[in-house]
N, C-alpha and C positions, 0 to 999 in steps of 0.2 A: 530376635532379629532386629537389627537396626532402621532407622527411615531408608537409609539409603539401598539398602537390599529390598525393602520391602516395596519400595520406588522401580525397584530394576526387574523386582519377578511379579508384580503386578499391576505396575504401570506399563499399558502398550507402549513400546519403545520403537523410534523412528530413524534411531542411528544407534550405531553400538559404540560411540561417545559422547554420552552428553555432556552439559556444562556440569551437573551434578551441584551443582550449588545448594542447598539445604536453604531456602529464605524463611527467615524472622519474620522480616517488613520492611517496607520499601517509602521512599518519604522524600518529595525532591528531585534530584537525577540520584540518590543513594539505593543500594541494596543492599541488606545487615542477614549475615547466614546464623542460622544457629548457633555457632560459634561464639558471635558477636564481630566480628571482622564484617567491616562497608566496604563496599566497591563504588565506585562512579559507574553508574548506567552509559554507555556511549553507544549502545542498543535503542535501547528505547520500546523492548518489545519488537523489534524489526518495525520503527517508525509509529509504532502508534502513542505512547505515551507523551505528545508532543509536547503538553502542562509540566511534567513530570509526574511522579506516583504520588496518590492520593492527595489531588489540588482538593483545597477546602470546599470551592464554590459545588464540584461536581459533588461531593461526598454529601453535603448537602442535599444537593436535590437529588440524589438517589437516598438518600432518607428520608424525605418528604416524599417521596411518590410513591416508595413500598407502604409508605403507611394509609397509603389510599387505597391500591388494588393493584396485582401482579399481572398475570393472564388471565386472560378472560373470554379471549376468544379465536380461534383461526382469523391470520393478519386477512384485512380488508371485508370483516361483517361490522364488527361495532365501532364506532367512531369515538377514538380518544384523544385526546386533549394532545398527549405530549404528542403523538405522528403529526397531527395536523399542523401545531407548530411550529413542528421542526422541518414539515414538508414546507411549509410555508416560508420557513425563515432561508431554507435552501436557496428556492426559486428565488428569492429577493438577493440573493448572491450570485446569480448564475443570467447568462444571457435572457435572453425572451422566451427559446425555441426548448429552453430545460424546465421545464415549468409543472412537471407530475414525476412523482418521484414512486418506485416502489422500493419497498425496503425489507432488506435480508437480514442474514444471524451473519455473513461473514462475506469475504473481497470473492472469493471463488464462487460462490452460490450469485453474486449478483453479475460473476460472469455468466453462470448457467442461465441465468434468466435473462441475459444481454443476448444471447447467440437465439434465446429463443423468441425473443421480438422480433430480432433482425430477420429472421426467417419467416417469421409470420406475417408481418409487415411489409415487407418485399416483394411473396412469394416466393425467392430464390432459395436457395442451399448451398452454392457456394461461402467459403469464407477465407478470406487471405489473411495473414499472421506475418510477424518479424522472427527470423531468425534470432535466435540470442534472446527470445522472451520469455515470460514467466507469467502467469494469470492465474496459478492455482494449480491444485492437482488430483478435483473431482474428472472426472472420464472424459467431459467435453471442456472443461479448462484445458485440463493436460494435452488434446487434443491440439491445442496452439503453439504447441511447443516442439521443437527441429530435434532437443536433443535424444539423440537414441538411448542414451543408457537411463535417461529419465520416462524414454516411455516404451522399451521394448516388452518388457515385461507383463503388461496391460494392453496389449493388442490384441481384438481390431477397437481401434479410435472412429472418431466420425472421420466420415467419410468425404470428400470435397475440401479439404481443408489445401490449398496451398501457399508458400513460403517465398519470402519475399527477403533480399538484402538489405539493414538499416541503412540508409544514407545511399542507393541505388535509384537513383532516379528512372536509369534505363529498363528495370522489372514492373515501374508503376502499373502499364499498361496488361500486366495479369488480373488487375483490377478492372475486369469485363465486363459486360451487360446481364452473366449469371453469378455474377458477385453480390449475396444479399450484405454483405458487411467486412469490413478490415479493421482487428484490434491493433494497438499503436499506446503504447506508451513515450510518453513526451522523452524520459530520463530511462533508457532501458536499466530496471531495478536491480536484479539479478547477474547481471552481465557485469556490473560495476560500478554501475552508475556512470553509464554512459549516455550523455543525451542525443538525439537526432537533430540533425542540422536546419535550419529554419524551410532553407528553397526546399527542401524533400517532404517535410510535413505539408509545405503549400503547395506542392503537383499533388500531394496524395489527397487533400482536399479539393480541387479543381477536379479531379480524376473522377471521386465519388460523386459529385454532381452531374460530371459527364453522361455516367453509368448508372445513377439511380442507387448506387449502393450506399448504405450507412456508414458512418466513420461513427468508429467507436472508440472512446480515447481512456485508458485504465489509469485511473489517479487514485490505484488503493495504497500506493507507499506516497506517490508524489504531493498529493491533497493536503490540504488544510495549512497551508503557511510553510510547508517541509523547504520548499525551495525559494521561500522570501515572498509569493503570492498566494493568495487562498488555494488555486487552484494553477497549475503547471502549466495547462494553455494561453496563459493569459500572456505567458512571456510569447509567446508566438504567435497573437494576434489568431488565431484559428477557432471554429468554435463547433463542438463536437456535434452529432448527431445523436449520440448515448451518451453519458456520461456513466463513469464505474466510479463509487469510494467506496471504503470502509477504514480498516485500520486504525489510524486517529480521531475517526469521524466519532466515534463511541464515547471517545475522554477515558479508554482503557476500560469500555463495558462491549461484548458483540456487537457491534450492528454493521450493519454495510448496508449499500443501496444500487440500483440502475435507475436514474433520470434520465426524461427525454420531454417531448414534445405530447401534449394530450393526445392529440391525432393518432398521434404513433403507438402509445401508450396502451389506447382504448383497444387496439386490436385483440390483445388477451385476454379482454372480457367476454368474445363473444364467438360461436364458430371454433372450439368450446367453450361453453361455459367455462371459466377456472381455468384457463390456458395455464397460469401458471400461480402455482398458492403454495404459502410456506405456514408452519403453524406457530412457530414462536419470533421469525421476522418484522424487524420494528417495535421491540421490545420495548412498554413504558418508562421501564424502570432506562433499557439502553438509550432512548429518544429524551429522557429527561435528561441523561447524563449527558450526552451529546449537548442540547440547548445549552448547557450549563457551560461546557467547554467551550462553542463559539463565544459568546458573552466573552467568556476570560479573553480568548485569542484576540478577537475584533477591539478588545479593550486595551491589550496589556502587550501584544506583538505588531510590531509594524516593520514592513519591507525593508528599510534600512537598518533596522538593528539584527535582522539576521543577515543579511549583505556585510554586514560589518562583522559579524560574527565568521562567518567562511573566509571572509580577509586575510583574519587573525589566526586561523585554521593554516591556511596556507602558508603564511607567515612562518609561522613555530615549525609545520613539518617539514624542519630541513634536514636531511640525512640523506648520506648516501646509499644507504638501501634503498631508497624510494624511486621508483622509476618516474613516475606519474604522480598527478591527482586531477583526478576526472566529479564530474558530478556537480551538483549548483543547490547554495545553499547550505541547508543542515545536512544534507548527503554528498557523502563524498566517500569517492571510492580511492583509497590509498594503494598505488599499485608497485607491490613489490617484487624482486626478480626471481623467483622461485613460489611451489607450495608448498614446498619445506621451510622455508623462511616466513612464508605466515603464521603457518600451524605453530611455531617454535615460538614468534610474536603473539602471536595468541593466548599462549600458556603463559610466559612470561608475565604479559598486560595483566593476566589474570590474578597472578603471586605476587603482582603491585597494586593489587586493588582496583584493575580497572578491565572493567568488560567490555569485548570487542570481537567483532562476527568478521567472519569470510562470505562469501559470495557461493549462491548456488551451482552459476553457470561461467562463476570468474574463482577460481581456487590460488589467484597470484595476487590477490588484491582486499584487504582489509576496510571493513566498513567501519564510516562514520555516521551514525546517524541518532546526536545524543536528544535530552528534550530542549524543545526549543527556548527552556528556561533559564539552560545552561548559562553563565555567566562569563566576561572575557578572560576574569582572574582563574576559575576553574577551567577555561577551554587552555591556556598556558600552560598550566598545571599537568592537565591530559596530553598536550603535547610533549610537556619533558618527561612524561611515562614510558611513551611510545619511543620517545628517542632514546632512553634509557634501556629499551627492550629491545629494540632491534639493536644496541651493539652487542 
C-alpha cells in the first residue's frame, strides 16, 4: 500500500479532498513532494509560517532547548526559562493593561480559556460574537460561530451566546449589562479577509466600557506582522481587554496564548483552584521557538516593506475574473465570481506549482496569505500563476 492510501485509511480525515501533497521538505516559502516537484507556499500553513519553513534562527533554538529539557511539568508549577521570556518579551510589545500572559498548544484552546475568564471575571454568562466569524472549532469556540452547517451537527452549543452584524453599529447595544465578553476579529479571517470598519470597532469599545463587558480581540491569523503591524489593533488605535494569538506566534511550533491584565488574569487561580490548566501548553521547546521568531520579525520585517509588498499584490492581480480584493497586508482575500471558479483556480495554481486555499465561510474567494519573507520578484511571479490559472 502506498503513503498515500495509508494517509487516507489511517489518517483521521477532515474533508474527503485533501491537498494530498506527499512533502519531502519545506525550505523558504518552498514545498518539495516526494516526487521532487516545489510549489511556492502562498498558505503559509493558514498564516503561521510568517519566517517561511525552517528559518535557521528558530531551528536553532529549538535545538538548543531540546538539549536541555522537554516537559517537565503541567503548564504553571515549574518555572522555565523559555515561558518567562517570552511572557515577558510579549508584554513589552503589547499595551500596559496585557501584561500576564497564559499560554496554550493552539488559537482555539486560548479561545476556550478566553471565554473562561471573561465569565469568571465578570460574573456574567452572556457573550456576543460577529457573524461571518471563525475562533476554532472546539464546542465553545464553535459556539461563536452563526453558521449552521458548521455547527448543526454538534448541538446543544453554550448557551447565551448572541450575534451581532460586522460593521452594524445599530446592534452594538445587544452588548448589555449581562454581557461578560464580545470576540471581534479586527480582519474577519474566514469570511475573506474582510476587515471591520474603524467607527464600529470604536462604539464596540465605548459600549464595553459602558457595560462592564470584556472586549476580546482574536489576532490567531491577524498577529505578528501578518498585516504590516505586530498586532492588528494597532491600525485602529483600540486596545483590547483579552488578547488571543497563536498561529505564527510559535515560528511553526504549537503554541498559542490568552493575554490580559493581572487583575483579570488572577481570577483563575482561585475559587477554584486550577480554573483553568492545560498539560503541554507553553511548551519550552514551542516558547524558545517563538523567542527566536520575534527576534527574526522585530529585526528583519518592518511596516513598510510589507505595505509595499500588498501594493505590489494588487498591482499584478489584474484580471478579469477577479471581483474584489479585500484584506490588508499579507492577507488578502481574492474574490472571484463563482466557487466553481476557485475550486478549478485552485487545482490549476496547484499543477503550476503553486499552493493556494479558499475560505471557510467565503467559497468565492481565494486566499493570500504567503510568508512574509516572500520577495517582490517572487510575489510577481505568483501573480502571473494566478493570472495564468484563472484563464
Amino acid at each position: 500500500m502506498n503513503l498515500r492510501n495509508l494517509f487516507l485509511n489511517n489518517v483521521a480525515q477532515t474533508s474527503a479532498n485533501p491537498v494530498s501533497i506527499q512533502v519531502k521538505k519545506a525550505s523558504g516559502i518552498y514545498i518539495t513532494s516526494l516526487d521532487g516537484k516545489r510549489y511556492i507556499d502562498l498558505i503559509s500553513g493558514i498564516s503561521v509560517s510568517n519566517l517561511g519553513h525552517r528559518n535557521k534562527a528558530i531551528i536553532n533554538a529549538i535545538r538548543k532547548q531540546s538539549s536541555k529539557y522537554l516537559h517537565t511539568m503541567v503548564y504553571g508549577e515549574h518555572i522555565q526559562f523559555p515561558q518567562v521570556r517570552l511572557a515577558q518579551l510579549l508584554s513589552s510589545l503589547l499595551p500596559e493593561n496585557l501584561n500576564s500572559v497564559y499560554f496554550t498548544n493552539s488559537g482555539t484552546e486560548a479561545v476556550e480559556g478566553a471565554i473562561k475568564l471573561a465569565k469568571r471575571y465578570t460574573g456574567k454568562s452572556k457573550i456576543v460574537a460577529l457573524r461571518n466569524a471563525y475562533h476554532g472549532s472546539t464546542q465553545g469556540a464553535l459556539s461563536l460561530m452563526d453558521n449552521e452547517y458548521y455547527t448543526q451537527s454538534f448541538r446543544p452549543l453554550l448557551p447565551q451566546v448572541t450575534f451581532i452584524n460586522p460593521n452594524n453599529t445599530d446592534e452594538i447595544n445587544k452588548i448589555d449589562n449581562q454581557t461578560a465578553c464580545i470576540f471581534v476579529e479586527i480582519i474577519q479571517s474566514e469570511a475573506g479577509y474582510i476587515p471591520l470598519q474603524a467607527h464600529f470597532l470604536k462604539q464596540i469599545k465605548e459600549q464595553c466600557t459602558k457595560t462592564g463587558s470584556l472586549l476580546i480581540i482574536d489576532e490567531i491569523q491577524t498577529g505578528i506582522y501578518r498585516t504590516g503591524k505586530m498586532f492588528s489593533f494597532e491600525h485602529e488605535n483600540i486596545i483590547p481587554d483579552i488578547l488571543l494569538l497563536a498561529k505564527a506566534l510559535g515560528g511553526g511550533m504549537p503554541l498559542g496564548c490568552f493575554i490580559s491584565d493581572k487583575k483579570i488574569m488572577s481570577s483563575l487561580s482561585e475559587n477554584p483552584v486550577l480554573g483553568h490548566i492545560t498539560t503541554f501548553g507553553g511548551h519550552p521547546v514551542s516558547c524558545c521557538a517563538a523567542i527566536a521568531s520575534f527576534d527574526e520579525i522585530i529585526n528583519k520585517i518592518t511596516s513598510n516593506e510589507i505595505e509595499k509588498k500588498e501594493i505590489i499584490f494588487r498591482k499584478y492581480l489584474n484580471h478579469p475574473e477577479i471581483v474584489k480584493i479585500t484584506g490588508k497586508g499579507l492577507m488578502l482575500g481574492i474574490h472571484l465570481k463563482s466557487e466553481k471558479k476557485v475550486m478549478e483556480t485552485v487545482e490549476k495554481c496547484k499543477q503550476n506549482g503553486l499552493l493556494i486555499d479558499w475560505f471557510l465561510l467565503n467559497t468565492n474567494a481565494l486566499r493570500i496569505a504567503p510568508p512574509l519573507i516572500i520577495s517582490e520578484g517572487e510575489i510577481k511571479k505568483v501573480c502571473k500563476i494566478i493570472s495564468q490559472s484563472l484563464d
